[in-house]
N, C-alpha and C positions, 0 to 999 in steps of 0.2 A: 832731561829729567822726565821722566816717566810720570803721565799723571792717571787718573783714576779710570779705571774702566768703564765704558758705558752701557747704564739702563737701555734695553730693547722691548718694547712691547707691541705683540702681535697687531693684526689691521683690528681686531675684537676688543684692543686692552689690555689682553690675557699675559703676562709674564712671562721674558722667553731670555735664555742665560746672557747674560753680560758678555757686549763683546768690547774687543781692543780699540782704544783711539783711532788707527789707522782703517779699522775697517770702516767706523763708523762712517768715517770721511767718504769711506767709496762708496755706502750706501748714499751716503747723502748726496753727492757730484752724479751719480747715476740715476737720480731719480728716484731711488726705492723705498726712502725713508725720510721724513723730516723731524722737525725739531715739535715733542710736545712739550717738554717743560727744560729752562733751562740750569737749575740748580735743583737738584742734581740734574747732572746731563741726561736726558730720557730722551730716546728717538722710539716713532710709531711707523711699524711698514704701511705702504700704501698698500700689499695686498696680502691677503690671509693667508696663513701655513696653515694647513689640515693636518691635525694630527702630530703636534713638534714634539719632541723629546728634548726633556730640558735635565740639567745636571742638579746635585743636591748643594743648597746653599743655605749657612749659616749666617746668622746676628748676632754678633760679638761685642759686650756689652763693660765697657770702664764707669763706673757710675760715680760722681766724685759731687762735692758739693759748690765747686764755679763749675770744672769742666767735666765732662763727663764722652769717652770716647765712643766709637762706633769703628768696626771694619766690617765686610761684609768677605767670609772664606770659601772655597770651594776646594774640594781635598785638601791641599796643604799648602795653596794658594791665597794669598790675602791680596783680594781686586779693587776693593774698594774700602778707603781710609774717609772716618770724619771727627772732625773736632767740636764741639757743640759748648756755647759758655753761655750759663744761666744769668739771669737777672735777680737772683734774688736778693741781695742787698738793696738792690733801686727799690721792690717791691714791698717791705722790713719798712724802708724811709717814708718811701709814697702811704701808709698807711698809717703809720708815726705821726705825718705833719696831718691828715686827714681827720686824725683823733683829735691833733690837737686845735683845729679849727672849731671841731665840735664843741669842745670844751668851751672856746671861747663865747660862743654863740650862746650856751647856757650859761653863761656870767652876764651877758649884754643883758641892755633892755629889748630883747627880740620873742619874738615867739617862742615859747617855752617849750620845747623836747623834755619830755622826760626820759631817766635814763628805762632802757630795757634788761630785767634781770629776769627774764623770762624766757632766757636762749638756753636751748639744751645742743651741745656737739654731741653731733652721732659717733658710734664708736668706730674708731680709726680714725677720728678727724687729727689732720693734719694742718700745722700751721702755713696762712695764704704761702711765703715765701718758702717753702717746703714743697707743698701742693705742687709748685710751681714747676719743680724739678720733676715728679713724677708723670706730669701731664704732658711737657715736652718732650720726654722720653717715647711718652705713648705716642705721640705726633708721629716722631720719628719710625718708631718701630714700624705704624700702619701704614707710611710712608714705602720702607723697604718692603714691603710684605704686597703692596701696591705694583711694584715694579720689578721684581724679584722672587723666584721661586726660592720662598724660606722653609726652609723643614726642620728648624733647629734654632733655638735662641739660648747664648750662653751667655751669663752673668755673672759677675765680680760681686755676691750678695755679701761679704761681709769683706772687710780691709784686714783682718787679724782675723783669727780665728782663739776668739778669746776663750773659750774653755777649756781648749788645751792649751793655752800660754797661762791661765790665772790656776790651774789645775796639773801643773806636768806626770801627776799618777793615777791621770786617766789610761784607762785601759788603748791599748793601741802603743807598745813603746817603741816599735818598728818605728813608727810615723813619728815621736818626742822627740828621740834620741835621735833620728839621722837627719840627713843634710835639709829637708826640708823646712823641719823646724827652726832648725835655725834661723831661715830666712825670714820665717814668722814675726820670730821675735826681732829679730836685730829689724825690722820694717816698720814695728810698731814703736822700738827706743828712736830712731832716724825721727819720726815722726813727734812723736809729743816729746822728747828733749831739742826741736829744732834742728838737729843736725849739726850739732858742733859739742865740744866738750863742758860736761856740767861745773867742772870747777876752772878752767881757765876761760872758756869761751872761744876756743879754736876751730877754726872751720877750716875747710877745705883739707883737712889731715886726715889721717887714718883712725879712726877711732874705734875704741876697744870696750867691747859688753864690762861692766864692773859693779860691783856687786856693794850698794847704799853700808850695808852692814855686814860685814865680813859673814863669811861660811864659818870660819873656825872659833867666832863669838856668839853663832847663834842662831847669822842671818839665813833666810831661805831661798831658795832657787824663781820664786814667786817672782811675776813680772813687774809688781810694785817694788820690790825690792834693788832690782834690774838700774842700771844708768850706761851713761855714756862719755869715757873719758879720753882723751891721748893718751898715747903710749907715756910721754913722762907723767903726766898726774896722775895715771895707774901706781906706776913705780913708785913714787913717791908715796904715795896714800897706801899702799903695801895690804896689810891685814890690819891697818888703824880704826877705830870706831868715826862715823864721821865727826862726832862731837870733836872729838880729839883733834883731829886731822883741820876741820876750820874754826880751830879755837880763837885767832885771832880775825877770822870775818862773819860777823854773826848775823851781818846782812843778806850774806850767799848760802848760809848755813838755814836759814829760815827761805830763804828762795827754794833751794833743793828740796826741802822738806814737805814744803807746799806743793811742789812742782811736779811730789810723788803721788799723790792724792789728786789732782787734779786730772779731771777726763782730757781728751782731745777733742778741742771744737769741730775741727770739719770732721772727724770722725763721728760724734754725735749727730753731724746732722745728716752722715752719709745711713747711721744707724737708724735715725728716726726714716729713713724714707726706703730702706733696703726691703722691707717685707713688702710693704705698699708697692714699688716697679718688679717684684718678682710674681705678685698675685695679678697687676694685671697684666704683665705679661706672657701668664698663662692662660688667660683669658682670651689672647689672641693667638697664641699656639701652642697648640697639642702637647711638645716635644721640649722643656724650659730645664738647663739645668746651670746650677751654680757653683760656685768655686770661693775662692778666699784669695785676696790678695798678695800671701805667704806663697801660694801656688806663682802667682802670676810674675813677680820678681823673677823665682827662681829660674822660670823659664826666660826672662827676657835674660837674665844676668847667665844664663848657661847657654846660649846663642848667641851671646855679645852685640846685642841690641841697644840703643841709644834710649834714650830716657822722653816717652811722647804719651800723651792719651791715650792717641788713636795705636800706639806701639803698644802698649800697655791691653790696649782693649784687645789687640792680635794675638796676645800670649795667656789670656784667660784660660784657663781649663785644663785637659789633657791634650787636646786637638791645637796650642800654643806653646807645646814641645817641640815641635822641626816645622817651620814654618817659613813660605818665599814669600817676600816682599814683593808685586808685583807692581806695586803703587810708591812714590817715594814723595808724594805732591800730595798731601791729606786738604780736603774740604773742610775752611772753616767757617763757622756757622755762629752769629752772634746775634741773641737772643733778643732784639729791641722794644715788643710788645707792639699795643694798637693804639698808643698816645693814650693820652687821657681823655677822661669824657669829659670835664669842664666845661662848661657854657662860656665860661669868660676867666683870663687869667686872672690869681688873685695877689696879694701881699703876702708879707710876714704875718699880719695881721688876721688874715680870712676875709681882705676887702678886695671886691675888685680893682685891678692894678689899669683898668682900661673902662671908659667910657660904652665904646661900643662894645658888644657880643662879636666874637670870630666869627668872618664867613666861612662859609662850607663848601667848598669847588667840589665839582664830579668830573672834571676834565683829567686831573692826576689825582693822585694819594702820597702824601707823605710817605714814605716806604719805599715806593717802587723802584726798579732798579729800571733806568735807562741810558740809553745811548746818542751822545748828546755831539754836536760836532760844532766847532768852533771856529767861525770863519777868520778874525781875529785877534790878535793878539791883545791882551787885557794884562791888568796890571799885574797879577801873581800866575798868569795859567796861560800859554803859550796857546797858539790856536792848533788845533788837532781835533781828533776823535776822542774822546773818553767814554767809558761805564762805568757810571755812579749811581749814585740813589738819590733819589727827590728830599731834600730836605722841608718845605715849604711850601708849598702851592700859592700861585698868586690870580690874579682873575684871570688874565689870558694866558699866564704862561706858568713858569716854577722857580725857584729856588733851589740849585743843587749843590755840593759839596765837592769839590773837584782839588784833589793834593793839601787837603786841609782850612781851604778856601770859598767861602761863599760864592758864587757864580749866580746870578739874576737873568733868568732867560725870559724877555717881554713876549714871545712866542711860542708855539707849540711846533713851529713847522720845520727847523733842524731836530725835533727829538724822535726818536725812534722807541716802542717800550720792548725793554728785552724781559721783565720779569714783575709781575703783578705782585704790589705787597703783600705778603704771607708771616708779617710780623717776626720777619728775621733779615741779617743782614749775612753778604756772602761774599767771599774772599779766597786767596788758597796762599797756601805758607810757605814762604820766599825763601829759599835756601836751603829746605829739609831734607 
């Protein structure tokens, strides 16, 4: 299994083209190169190239509202895959119970906060768990652009391309009428009817565009209008009004009705946040263009690609027309944050759940990723080698997570650190 290509950077720093796994290796065993960071893989030469010529390379952008993908392309080469999942529900909840703590404190007998209605959001503001999306993106981006000569960033800015699916007599009927559109639409029914049939509930079948209120009664071609049913509840429902057609279920019949009117959540929040990572990722390069997810189907479903983020993010644009996998092992990347700032844990209440105040060790960090060796065998975790991440810090030693397992290391002196917390955790995907 083929895994990602690796970051090079000159003896300066300076970005220099991705090479293959295997070379990395001879760089490394001959001395020429070591390890500067280890997720992503980056090696730095021990000594300067004058003058390198380096190849032109894109950031290729799936922007989704958990996952959101990354490849990183050179001509028609895709070298480097990544998966990235946002925290923004933890961050929604963490701010939820945060309120409501507040609350409680102004009902106690405690010192009196008054409320503040003297906050004005700047324009663009963006909600915390939103923000949050945009910001890790940025991470990312400065990241590649860090270790990689970028000359081009391409972006999935909208999932539909709603003006011409709520409009089909915009001008451009080349682009309505052919294969393209279609993909459009039929991406956006998949999507807010769930992917199964509206009046039976069948999934996994082949399902057929159908039309809420017949053509020949009235109805329009309009994407509200639009559903999604099997071949026999097609048949069946023929040219009937849907009144007609679920006269005897008036609970399914007020579900679909509603179901037509109703946005798409992760769509909305991919919306709320699509202008905001396309402006600042202009900001950091020159060269930023965008696409539509109607585009990006098409191209994976007409190169008979499998269904991924980071596959997804490869087939964005024009340049995710004819495209080689060079990678089949994507980088996954899971968002954890910097713990909380808490002095002391609390209740349900807003009381401290603990006597003391938490210590604070500088020996490890919660986060870090190490490499930890096990002389013997213990109750759930056989003795070996592992790489894991520090769950806990204790005073002389740590807390790690090993096969789903708490492990209690009273030492420092079997651990080795392979990766300094950077407020993410890292993996790579097992069977892809």
């Amino acid at each position: 299994m083929q895994t990602n290509y690796v970051f090079l950077l000159n003896a300066d720093k300076t970005p220099l083209d991705l090479i293959h796994p295997a070379r990395a290796r001879e760089l490394q065993s001959k001395g020429k190169a070591r390890v500067f960071r280890h997720y992503p893989y980056v090696l730095i030469l021990q000594h300067q190239i004058i003058n390198p010529f380096t190849k032109s390379y894109s950031i290729k952008i799936d922007p989704g509202s958990v996952w959101t993908g990354f490849v990183l392309q050179c001509g028609d080469e895709i070298l480097f895959r990544m998966e990235l999942k946002h925290r923004s529900l933890n961050i929604k909840s963490d701010l939820e119970q945060r309120a409501g703590f507040r609350r409680g404190r102004r009902s106690r007998n405690l010192r009196y906060r008054q409320k503040r209605f003297n906050r004005k959001r700047p324009q663009g503001w963006l909600a915390p768990s939103l923000m949050h999306r945009v910001l890790t993106v940025e991470t990312w981006i400065k990241r590649f652009i860090r270790y990689c000569p970028v000359n081009c960033i391409e972006i999935e800015q909208v999932h539909f391309d709603m003006q011409k699916i709520m409009n089909p007599e915009i001008s451009g009927t080349g682009y309505q009428q052919g294969t393209l559109m279609g993909y459009e639409v039929r991406q956006y029914l998949l999507e807010k009817w769930g992917r199964e049939c509206a009046y039976c509930g069948a999934k996994n079948v082949p399902l057929e565009i159908e039309h809420v209120y017949p053509k020949s009664k009235g109805g329009s071609d309009r994407v509200s209008n639009l559903t999604l049913a099997c071949h026999q509840c097609n048949q069946a429902k023929g040219n009937q009004d849907i009144q007609d057609f679920l006269s005897g279920k008036p609970d399914l019949l007020k579900q679909i009705l509603g179901q037509m009117k109703r946005p798409l959540n992760h769509a909305a929040a991919v919306n709320s946040t699509r202008f905001a990572i396309v402006a600042m990722a202009k900001k950091l390069c020159g060269a930023v263009k965008c696409w539509t997810g109607g585009r990006t189907k098409f191209n994976r479903t007409q190169q008979g690609l499998g269904k991924s983020h980071s596959i997804d993010a490869a087939c964005v644009g024009e340049s995710g027309a004819s495209i080689k996998l060079q990678t089949h092992q994507p980088l996954m990347v899971f968002c954890k944050g910097h713990g909380n700032r808490q002095a002391r844990r609390v209740n349900a209440s807003g009381f401290p759940a603990v006597e003391k105040a938490k210590d604070i060790f500088h020996h490890v960090t919660a986060g870090d990723i190490v490499k930890v060796q096990i002389t013997k065998d213990r109750k759930k975790v056989k003795a070996g080698i592992y790489t894991t991440r520090v769950k806990t810090p204790t005073c002389k030693g740590c807390e790690v997570l090993i096969d789903g397992s708490r492990v209690t290391l009273s030492t420092m002196k079997d651990i080795v650190f392979v990766h300094r917390s950077d407020g993410y955790s890292y993996g790579l995907l097992k069977n892809s």
